[in-house]
C-alpha positions in Angstrom: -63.8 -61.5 -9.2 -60.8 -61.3 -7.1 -58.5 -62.9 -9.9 -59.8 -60.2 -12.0 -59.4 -57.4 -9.3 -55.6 -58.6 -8.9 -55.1 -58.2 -12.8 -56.3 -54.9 -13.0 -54.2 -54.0 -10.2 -50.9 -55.6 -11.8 -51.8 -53.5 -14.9 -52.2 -50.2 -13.2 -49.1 -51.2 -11.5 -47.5 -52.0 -14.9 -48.4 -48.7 -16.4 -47.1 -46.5 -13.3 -44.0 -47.9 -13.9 -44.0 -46.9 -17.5 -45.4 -43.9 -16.9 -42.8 -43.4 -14.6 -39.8 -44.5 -16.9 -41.1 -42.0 -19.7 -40.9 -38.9 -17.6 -38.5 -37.3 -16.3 -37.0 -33.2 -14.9 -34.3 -31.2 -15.6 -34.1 -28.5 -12.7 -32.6 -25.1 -13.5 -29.2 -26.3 -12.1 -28.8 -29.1 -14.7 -28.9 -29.7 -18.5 -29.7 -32.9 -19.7 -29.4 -34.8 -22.7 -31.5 -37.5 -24.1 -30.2 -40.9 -25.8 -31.6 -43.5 -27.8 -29.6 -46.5 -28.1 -26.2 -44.9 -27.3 -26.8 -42.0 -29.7 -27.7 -38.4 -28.8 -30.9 -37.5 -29.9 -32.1 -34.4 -27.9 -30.7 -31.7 -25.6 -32.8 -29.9 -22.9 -30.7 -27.1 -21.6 -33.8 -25.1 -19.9 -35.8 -26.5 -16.7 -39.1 -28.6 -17.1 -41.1 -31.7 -16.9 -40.3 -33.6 -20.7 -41.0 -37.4 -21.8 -39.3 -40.0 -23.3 -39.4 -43.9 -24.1 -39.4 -46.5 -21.6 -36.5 -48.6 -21.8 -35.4 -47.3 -25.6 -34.3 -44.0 -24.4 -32.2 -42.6 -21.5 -31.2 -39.4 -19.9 -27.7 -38.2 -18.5 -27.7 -35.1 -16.6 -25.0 -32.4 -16.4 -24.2 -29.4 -13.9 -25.0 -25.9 -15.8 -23.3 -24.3 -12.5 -19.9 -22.4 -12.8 -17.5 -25.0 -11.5 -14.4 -24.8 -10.1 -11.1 -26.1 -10.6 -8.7 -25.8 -7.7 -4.8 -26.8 -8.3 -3.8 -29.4 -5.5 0.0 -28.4 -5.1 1.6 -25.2 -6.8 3.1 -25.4 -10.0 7.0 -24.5 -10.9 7.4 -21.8 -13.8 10.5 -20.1 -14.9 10.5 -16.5 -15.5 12.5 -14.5 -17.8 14.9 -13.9 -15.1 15.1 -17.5 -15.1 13.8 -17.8 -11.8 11.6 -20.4 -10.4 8.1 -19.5 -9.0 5.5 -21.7 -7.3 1.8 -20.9 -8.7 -1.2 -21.7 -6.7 -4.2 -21.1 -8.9 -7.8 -21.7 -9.3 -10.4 -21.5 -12.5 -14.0 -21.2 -12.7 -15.4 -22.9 -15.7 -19.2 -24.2 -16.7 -20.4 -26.0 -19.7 -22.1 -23.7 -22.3 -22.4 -26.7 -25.1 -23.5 -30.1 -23.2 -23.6 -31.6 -26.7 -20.1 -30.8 -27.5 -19.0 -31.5 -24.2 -20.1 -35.1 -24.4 -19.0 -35.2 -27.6 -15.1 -34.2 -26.6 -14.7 -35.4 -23.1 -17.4 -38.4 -23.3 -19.2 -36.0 -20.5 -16.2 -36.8 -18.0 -15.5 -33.8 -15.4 -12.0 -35.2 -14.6 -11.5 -35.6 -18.5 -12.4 -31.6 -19.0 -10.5 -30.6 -16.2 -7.6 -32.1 -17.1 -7.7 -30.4 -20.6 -8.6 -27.2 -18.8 -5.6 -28.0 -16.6 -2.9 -28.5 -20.1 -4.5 -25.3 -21.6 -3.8 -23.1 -18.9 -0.6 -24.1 -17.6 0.5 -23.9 -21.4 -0.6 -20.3 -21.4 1.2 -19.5 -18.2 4.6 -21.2 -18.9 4.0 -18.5 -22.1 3.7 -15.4 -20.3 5.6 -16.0 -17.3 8.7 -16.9 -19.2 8.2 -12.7 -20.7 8.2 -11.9 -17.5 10.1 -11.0 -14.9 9.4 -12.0 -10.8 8.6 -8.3 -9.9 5.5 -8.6 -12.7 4.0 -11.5 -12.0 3.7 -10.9 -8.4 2.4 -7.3 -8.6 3.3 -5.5 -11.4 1.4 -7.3 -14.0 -0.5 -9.8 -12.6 -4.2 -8.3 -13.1 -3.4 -8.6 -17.0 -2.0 -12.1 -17.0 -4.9 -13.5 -15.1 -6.7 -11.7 -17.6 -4.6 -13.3 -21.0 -4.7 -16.8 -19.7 -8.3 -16.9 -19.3 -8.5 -15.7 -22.9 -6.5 -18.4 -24.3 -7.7 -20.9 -22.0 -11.0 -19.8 -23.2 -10.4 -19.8 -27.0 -9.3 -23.8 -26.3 -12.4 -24.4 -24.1 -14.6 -23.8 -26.3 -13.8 -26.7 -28.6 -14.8 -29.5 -25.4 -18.3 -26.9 -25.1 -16.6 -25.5 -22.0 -16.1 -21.6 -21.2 -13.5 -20.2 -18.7 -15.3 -17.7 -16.7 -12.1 -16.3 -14.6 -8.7 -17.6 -13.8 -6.9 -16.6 -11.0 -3.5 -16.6 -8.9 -3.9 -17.4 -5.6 -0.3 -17.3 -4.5 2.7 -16.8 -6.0 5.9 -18.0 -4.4 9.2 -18.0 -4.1 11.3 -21.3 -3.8 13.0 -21.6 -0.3 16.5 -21.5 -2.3 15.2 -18.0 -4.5 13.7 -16.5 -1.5 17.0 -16.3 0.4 19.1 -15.4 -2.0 16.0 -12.2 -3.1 15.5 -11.6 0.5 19.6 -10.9 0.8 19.3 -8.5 -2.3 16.3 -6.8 -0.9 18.0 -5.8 2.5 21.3 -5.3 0.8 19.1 -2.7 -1.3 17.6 -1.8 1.4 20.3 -0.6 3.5 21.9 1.0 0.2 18.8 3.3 0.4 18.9 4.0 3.8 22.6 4.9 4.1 21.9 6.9 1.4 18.9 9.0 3.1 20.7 8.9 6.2 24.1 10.8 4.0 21.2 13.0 2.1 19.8 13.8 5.7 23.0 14.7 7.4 24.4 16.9 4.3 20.8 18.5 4.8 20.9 19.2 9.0 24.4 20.7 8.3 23.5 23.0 5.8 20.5 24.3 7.5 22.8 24.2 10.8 25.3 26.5 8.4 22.3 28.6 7.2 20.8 29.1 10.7 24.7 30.1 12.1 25.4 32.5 9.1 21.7 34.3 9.9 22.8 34.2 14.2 25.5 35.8 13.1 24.1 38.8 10.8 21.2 38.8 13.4 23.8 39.9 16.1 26.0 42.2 14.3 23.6 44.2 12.8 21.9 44.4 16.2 25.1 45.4 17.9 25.4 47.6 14.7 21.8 49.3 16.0 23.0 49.0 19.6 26.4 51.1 19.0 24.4 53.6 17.1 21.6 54.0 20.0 24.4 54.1 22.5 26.3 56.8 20.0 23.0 58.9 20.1 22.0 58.6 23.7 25.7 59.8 24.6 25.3 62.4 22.7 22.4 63.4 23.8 23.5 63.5 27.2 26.9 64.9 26.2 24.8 68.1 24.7 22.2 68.4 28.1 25.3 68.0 30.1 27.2 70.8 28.2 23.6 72.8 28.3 23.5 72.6 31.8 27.5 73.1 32.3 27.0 76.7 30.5 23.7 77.3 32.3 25.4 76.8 36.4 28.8 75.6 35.7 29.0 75.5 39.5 25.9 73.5 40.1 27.0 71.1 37.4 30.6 70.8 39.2 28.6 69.8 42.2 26.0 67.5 40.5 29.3 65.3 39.3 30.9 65.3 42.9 27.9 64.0 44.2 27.6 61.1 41.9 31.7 60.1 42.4 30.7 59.9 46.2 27.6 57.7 45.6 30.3 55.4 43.4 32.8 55.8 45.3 31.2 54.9 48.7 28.6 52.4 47.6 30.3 49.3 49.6 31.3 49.8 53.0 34.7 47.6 52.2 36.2 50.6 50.0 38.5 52.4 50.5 40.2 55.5 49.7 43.9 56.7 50.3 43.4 60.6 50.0 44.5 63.6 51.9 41.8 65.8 53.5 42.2 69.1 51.6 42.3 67.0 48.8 39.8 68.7 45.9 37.6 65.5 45.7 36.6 66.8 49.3 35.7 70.4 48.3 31.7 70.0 48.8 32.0 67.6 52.0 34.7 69.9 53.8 32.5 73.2 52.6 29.1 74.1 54.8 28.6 77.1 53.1 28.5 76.0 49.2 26.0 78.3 47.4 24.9 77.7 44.0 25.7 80.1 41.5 
């Protein structure tokens, strides 16, 4: 009874392993393709639990991700300036037809990146070389990323590949370019400056001009006003004098001599060489002045 209990056993045994051997899963980050002696039989692109034949059949697995292909030292292109450029680049790729993929590149990631890697420096040697330094480090750059994923794209698909994005990382100057740019730029540079500085002066002095030639009409038409206020106010005061004159000529006459003694003695240091009966005494000598 125990011989028989240790066959059974080696039987159930025997037909896990099977069981286990016919069954296998494709998560929803892979694709999988099934063979049967070396040939491709069947393709399971979405998740699931799927069977197959022990030993007759196997399964290779393949990442549906988007992947990524990273450039390990930046590569030299020529512009249409004819000046060198170090690209650093990356693109992001995934496998769309596993089938065809197998079929092209035996399944071999280093295999599709290295086509990947012909197609698109072949596409950028192309568009750089219509292009000058300025656009393909700003000026244009948005669109070429944009055309060499297209045509890296159009050759992907024949390996069951598609190129999702491609872009520049960095684009560089060689040590030898850079000077020599980096001269031009400050000589440019200084050119610009020298001429805002000359724009800027010409500028200050013909405001300085302007501002002078307004000072000066400012001030003569206000000395212009000022003569004609003081031409007024004189007289005005030449008529109220006269007025006054015919009113009490005598009072007048002594009005006037008693502003020349208030000028004439304001400081006690002046002095004046006059002799006593002298007419610029008349009111000071006379007591009995009456007005008339």
């Amino acid at each position: 009874m125990g011989k028989l209990s240790s066959v059974f056993s080696g039987i159930a045994a025997v037909l896990i392993l099977v069981a286990s051997t016919a069954i296998y899963i494709v998560d929803e980050r892979e694709q999988a393709i099934l063979f049967q002696l070396g040939e491709v039989i069947d393709v399971k692109t979405e998740p699931g639990l799927y069977f197959k034949l022990p030993i007759a059949q196997n399964v290779r697995y393949f990442d549906r991700r988007i992947l990524t292909m990273d450039t390990e030292e930046p590569e030299r292109f020529i512009t249409s300036e004819k000046k060198n450029v170090l690209v650093d680049l990356f693109v992001k790729w995934r496998i769309v037809d596993v089938k065809q993929y197998y079929i092209s590149v035996r399944g071999d990631e280093t295999l599709a990146k290295t086509r990947l890697s012909q197609t698109v420096n072949s596409s950028m040697r192309d568009e750089f070389g219509n292009r000058t330094v300025h656009d393909v480090v700003s000026g244009e750059r948005d669109r070429i990323m944009e055309i060499m994923r297209q045509k890296a794209n159009v050759d992907a698909q024949k390996i069951g590949v598609e190129v999702v994005d491609v872009r520049l990382k960095r684009v560089d100057l060689p040590q030898e370019v850079s000077e020599s740019v980096y001269r031009r730029m400050e000589a440019e540079r200084k050119r610009v400056a020298n001429e805002l500085r000359s724009t800027g002066a010409a500028e200050a002095e013909k405001i300085r001009a302007d501002a002078d030639r307004q000072r000066e009409v400012i001030l003569a038409e206000a000395y212009r006003e000022a003569q004609k206020i003081m031409g007024e106010g004189d007289g005005q005061a030449a008529a109220i004098y006269a007025s006054a004159f015919e009113k009490n000529s005598e009072f007048y006459t002594f009005y006037r001599s008693m502003e020349a003694y208030k000028q004439s003695f304001k400081n006690k240091t002046d002095m004046l060489v006059l002799e006593p009966n002298s007419e610029f005494f008349r009111y000071l000598n006379s007591t009995n002045t009456k007005a008339k």
